[in-house]
N, C-alpha and C positions, 0 to 999 in steps of 0.2 A: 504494500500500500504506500501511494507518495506522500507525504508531508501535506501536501494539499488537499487530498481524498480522504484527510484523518478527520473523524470526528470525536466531539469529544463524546464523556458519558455522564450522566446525570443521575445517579441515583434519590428519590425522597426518605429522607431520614424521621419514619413515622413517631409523632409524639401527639398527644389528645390533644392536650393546650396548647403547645408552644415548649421550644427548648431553651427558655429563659426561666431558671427557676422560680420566678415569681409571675411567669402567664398563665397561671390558672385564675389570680388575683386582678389579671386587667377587666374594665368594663365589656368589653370584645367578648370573653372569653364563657360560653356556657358550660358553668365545670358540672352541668349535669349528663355531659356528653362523653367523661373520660371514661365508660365504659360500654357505652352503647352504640352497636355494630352500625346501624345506620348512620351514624357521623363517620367512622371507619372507612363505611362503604362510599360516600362522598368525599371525603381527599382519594381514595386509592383512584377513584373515576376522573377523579379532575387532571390526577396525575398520570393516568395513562390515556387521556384524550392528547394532553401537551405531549405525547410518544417518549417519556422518561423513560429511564430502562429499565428501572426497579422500583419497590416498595423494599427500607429494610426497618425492620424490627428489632430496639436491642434487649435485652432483659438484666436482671438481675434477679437475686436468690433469697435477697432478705431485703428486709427495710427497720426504722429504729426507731422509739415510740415518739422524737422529735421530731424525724421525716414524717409520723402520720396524721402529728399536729399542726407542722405550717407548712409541709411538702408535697401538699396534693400527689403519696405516696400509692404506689401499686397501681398494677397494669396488668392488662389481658394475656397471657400464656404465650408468646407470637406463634407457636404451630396451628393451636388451635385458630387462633383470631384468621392466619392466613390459610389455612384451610377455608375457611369461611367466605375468604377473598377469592377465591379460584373460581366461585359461582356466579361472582355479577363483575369478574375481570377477564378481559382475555386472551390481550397482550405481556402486560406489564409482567415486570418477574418478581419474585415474591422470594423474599431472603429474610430468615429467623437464624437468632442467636439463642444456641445449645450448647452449654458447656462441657467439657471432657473431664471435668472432674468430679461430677456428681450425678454422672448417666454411666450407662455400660452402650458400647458400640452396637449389638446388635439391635437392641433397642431406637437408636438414635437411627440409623441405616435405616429401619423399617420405615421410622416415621415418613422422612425425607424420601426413600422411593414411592411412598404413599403418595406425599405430595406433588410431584413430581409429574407421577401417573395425571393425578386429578386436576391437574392445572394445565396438562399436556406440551410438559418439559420447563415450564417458569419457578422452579425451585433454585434457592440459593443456601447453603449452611453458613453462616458466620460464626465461627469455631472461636473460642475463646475459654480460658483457663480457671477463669475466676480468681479473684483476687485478694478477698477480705475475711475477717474471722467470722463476722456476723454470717456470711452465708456459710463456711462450713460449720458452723453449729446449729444448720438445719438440717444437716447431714452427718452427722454420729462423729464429727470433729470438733476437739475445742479451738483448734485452731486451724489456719490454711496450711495446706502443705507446702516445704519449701519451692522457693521458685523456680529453681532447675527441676525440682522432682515431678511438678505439675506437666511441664514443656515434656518429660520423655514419658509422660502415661498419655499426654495429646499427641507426641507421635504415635507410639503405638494404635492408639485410640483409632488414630484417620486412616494407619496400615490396613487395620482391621477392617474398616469401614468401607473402605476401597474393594478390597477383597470380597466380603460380602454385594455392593452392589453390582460385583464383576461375577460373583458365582453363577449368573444366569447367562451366559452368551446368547447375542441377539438373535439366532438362528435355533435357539433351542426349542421355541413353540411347536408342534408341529397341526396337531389340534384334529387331527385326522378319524374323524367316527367310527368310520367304514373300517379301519385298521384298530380300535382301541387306543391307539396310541397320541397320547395329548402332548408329551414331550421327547425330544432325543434326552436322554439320563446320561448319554457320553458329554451332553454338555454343558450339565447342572453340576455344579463342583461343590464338594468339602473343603473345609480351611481346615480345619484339624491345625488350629494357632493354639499353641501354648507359648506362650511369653509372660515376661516380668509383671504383666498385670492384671493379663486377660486370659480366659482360656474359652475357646470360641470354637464348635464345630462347624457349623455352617450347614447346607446353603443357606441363605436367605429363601425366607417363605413370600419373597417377593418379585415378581420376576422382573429383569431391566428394566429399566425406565426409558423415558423419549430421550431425554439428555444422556444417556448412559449412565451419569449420575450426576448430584447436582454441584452446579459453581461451587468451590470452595472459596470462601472467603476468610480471610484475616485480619485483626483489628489490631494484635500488641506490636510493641515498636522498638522493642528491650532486642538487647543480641540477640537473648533465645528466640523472642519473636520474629526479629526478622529472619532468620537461619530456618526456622521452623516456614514462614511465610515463603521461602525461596523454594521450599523442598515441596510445598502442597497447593501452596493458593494459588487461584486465577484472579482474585479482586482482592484489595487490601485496601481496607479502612482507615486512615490515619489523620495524628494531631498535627500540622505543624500553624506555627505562628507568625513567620518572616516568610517571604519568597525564600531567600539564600534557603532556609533549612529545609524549606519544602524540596529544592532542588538537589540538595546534597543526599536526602535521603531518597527520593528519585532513582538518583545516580546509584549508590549505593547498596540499592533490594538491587537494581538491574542488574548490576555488574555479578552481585551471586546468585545469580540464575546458572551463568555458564557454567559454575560445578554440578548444577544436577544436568545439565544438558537440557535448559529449559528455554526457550524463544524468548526473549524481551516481549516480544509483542502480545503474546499469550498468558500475560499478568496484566492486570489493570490497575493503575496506582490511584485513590481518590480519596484524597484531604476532605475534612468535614468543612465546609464552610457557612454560616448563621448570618445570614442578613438580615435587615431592617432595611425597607425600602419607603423614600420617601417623592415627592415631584422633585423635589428640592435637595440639598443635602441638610440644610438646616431642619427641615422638614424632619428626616431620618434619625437627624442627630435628637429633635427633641423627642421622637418617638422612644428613642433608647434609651434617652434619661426617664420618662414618663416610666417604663418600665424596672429601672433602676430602683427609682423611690419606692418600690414595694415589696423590694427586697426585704430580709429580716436577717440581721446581722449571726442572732443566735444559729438560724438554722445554714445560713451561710458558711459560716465557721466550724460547722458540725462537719457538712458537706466536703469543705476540705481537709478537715483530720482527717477524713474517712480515706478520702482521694488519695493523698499523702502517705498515708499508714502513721500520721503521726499527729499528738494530740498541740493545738496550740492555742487551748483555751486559756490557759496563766499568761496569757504573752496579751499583752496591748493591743488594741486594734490601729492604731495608729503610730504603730510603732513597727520595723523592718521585718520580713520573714527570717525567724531563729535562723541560724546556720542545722540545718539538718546531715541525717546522715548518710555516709556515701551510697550513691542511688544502689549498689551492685548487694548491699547490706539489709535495703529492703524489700520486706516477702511480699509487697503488695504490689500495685501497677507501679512498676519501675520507672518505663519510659514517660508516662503522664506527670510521675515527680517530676522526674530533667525538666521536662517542657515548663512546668511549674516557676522549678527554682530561677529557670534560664529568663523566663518572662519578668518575674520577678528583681530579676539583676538588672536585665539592661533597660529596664525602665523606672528602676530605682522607687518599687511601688511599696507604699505600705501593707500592712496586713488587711486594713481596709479598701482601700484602693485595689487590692488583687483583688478580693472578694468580685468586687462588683466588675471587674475586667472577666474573672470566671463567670461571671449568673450567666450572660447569655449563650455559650456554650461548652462550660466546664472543660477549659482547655481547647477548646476549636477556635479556627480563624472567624473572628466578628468581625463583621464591616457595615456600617448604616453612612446610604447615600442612595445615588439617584441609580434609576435602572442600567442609565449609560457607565455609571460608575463601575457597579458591580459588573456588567459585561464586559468593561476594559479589566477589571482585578481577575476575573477567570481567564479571558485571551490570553493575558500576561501568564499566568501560571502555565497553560496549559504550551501555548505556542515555546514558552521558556525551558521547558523540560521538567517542570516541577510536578508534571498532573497529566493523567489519564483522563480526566473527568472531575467530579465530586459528587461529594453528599451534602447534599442540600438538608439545614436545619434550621427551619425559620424558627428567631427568636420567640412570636407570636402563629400561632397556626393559624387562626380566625382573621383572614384578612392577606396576613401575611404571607400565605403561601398563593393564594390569588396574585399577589403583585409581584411574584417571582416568576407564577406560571404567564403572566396575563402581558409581564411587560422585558422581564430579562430574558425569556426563550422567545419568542419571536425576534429578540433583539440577537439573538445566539444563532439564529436560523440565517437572519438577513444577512449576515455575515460568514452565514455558512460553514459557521462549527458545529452546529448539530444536525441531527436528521429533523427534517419536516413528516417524513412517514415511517412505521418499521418496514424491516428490510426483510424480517421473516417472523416465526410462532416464538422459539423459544428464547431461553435468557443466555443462550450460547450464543444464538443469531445475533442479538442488538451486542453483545459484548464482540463480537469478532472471534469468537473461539473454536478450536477444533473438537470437534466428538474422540473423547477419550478410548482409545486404545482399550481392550480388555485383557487383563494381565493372564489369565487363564488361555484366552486365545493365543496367545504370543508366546506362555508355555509349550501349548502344544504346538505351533511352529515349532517352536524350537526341538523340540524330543523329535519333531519326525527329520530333521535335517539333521541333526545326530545319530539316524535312527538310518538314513539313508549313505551317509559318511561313512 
């Protein structure tokens, strides 16, 4: 593909209210809607009339009785919820985050070729490790497992996983009445995996899916993560905060690709980015402050211990972020620290002032200005090497994402970075990717050309 014929990708980063911690609180916002499907089913429609390429969903495992008093705390299941979406969507693809550290793989495989099947190929996994103590202590831990130990049960985990949606090669139906026979059995395969964490016979009781199996996606930005992200992912999620570092990490997931023998092209890089859009910039600008003042500093401050892994309730709000400890030392989201402390340094912000630089998207790039703004801030990234694409997370949903779909993507279009129509059905199509090889197939290749040798 030429440099000219590239287009970018656009993923909607689903949230009921807004991904400004305090937009459940705006006048805008009817937070009678943070759980019910018919508000659901109107963003995912809006967002795949404007031909985005995804819906993604993130989760979490726990929540903390401060989050449930000013954090407009807890959310819909994303398998479930996007199960739900597969009925009244029919393009858009459809990506839920499931972590590896409080599923077993078969389990997790089934769901995802479920989905898959029922959406006919728009599933995405966004695999992620989990990070905090509050969620393993809904799962028979008092604390997280360490952070290297998480990363080699999430290899194993996608090994496995892989394996299982590969147990069925495509050719195995046969379905034939007249003969009895519904399957070839030479091409339904056992794992018979026993390793360090899993012991898994297999097949899967599910047969291929449209996609072969779905997107992997990756969110952490820690060594592990990205080493782990070079080795599995087709789409990666990430934080950065400057052009320079969105580019350097660009550069850097690219370059270790070539150890696994993996395309550049066949990964898709997409920074979160959180707009406020305004006619004007001033416009934008008082929108963000209007949303700022309704912030609460208590739950603020909870928000980032949590993020952090570390508490900085005894320290002043108006006083420097502590000197913390070296990010390699903490068990929790490592990479989201750096970005943290790093935002922190070179803008010389208080512990107040961070706060309200996170509300609107907890370490994602925020930008509030005019539509032409924000479509010269993505060209730049993207045409610059820093970006595949993004993930769009309006600070406000109600309103907000209207004026992203309504006035940034036809502005994307005229300029022709993005598609005006999809190009085909599933979430391989709109991404550019190839249909995954079957590791089982390629086995037996190989035994019969040994076998002939």
């Amino acid at each position: 593909m030429s440099k000219s014929d590239r287009k970018l990708h656009l993923n909607l980063f689903m949230n009921s209210m807004g991904h400004h911690e305090a937009a459940w609180r705006h006048p805008q916002s009817d937070v009678n809607l943070a759980a019910d499907f018919g508000h659901f089913q109107r963003l995912a429609q809006k967002a795949e009339q404007a031909k985005l390429d995804s819906l993604f969903f993130a989760d979490r495992l726990a929540t903390t009785l401060t989050a449930a008093k000013y954090g407009a705390a807890g959310g819909l299941e994303p398998l479930t919820l996007l199960a739900a979406l597969t009925v009244v969507t029919k393009r858009i693809g459809l990506i839920a985050t499931v972590s590896t550290s409080f599923n077993e793989p078969f389990n997790i495989a089934r769901r995802f070729a479920s989905l898959d099947h029922l959406s006919g190929g728009r599933a995405g996994w966004n695999i992620i490790t989990s990070g905090t103590d509050g969620e393993a202590r809904n799962f028979n831990y008092e604390h997280i497992p360490e952070h290297g130990n998480r990363y080699e049960r999430a290899n194993e985990f996608v090994d496995v996983a892989i394996k299982l949606w590969d147990s069925w090669e495509e050719d195995a139906l046969i379905r034939d009445k007249q003969t009895g026979i519904y399957a070839d059995n030479s091409k339904v395969h056992e794992l018979n995996h026993k390793g360090t964490f899993f012991s898994v016979k297999g097949p899967l009781n599910v047969t291929r899916s449209p996609q072969g199996r779905p997107i992997l996606v990756q969110a952490g930005s820690s060594e592990n993560g990205k080493e782990f992200a070079a080795q599995y992912a087709e789409a990666i999620f990430t934080a950065q905060q400057t052009f320079e570092d969105a580019r350097t990490f660009y550069a850097d997931l690219k370059s270790k690709l070539i150890r696994y023998g993996r395309s550049p092209e066949h990964v898709k890089i997409l920074p979160g980015i959180c707009p406020i859009i305004g006619q004007t910039e001033a416009e934008a600008k008082d929108k963000e402050a209007e949303l700022n003042e309704l912030t609460n500093p208590e739950y603020s401050l909870l928000q980032l211990s949590n993020r952090i892994g570390y508490d900085l309730s005894s320290y002043p709000l108006d006083g420097p972020l502590p000197e913390l400890p070296d990010v390699e030392q903490i068990n929790g989201h490592q990479s989201r620290t750096q970005l943290i402390r790093d935002l922190a340094q070179r803008e010389q912000l208080t512990i107040r002032q961070l706060l309200l630089r996170l509300a609107g998207g907890r370490g994602h790039y925020t930008i509030a200005g005019t539509p032409m703004q924000i479509a010269d801030q993505l060209e730049e990234w993207f045409v610059g090497g820093a970006a595949d694409g993004f993930n769009i997370m309006p600070q406000l949903m109600n309103g907000g994402l209207d004026d992203f779909l309504d006035y940034v993507v036809p502005e994307l279009q005229r300029r022709g970075l993005f598609r005006t129509e999809y190009n085909g059905r599933t979430l391989r199509d709109h991404y550019g990717l190839p249909y995954p090889l079957n590791s089982f197939r390629q086995e037996s290749k190989q035994h019969e050309v040994n076998r002939i040798v």
